[in-house]
C-alpha positions as CSV (number, residue, x, y, z in Angstrom):
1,X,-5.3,-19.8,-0.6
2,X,-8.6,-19.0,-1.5
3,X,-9.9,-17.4,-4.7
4,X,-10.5,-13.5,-3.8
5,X,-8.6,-11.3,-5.0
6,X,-8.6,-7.9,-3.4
7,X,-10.0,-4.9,-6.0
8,X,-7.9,-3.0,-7.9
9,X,-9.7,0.3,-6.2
10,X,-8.6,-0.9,-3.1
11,X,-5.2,-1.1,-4.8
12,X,-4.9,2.0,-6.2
13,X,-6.3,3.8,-3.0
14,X,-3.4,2.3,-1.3
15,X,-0.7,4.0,-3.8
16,X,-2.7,7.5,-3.1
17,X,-2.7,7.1,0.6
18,X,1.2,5.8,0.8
19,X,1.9,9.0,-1.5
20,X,-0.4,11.3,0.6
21,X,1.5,9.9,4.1
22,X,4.8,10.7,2.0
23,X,4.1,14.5,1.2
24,X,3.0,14.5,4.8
25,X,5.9,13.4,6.0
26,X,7.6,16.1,4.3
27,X,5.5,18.8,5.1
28,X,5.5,17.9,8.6
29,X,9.5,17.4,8.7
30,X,9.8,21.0,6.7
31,X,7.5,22.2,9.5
32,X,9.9,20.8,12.5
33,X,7.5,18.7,13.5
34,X,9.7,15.2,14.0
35,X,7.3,12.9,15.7
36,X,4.5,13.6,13.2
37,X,6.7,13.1,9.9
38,X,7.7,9.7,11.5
39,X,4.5,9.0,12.1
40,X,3.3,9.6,8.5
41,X,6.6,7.6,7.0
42,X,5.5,4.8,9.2
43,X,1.7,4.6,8.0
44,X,3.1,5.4,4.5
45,X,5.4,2.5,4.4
46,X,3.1,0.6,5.8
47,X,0.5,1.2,3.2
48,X,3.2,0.3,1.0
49,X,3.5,-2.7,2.0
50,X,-0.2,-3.6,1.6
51,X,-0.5,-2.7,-1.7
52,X,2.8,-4.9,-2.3
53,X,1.0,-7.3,-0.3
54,X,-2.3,-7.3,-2.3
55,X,-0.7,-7.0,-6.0
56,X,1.3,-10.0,-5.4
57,X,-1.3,-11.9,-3.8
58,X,-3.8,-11.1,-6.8
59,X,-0.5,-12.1,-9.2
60,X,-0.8,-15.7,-7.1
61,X,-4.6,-16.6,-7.6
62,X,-4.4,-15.0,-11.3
63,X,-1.2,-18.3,-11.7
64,X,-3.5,-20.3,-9.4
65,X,-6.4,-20.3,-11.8
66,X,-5.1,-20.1,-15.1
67,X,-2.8,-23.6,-14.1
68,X,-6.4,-25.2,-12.8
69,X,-8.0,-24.6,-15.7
């Protein structure tokens, strides 16, 4: 694995847009709109799982380095 870690901005705009899909979702459902809301759960979890993703992946080359050195 190389060494680049992905940005903790690019982190943290992940947790806003996976809540923003969420509240979507919800407004969307509360609005009877069915295919939207699982639209926005999908690209919400999905966004979760990237910022999973990226915050283990940074954890890994953070171990990586420290155990080189």
């Amino acid at each position: 694995m190389d060494g680049k870690k992905i940005h903790p901005l690019i982190l943290l705009n992940l947790l806003f847009n996976g809540i923003a899909m969420g509240i979507l979702a919800h407004d969307m459902y509360s609005e009877s709109k069915i295919g939207y809301s699982m639209t926005f759960i999908v690209l919400g979890i999905l966004f979760l799982l990237f910022l999973t993703y990226g915050v283990v992946r940074n954890q890994r080359i953070i171990e990586a380095n420290s155990s080189n050195r």
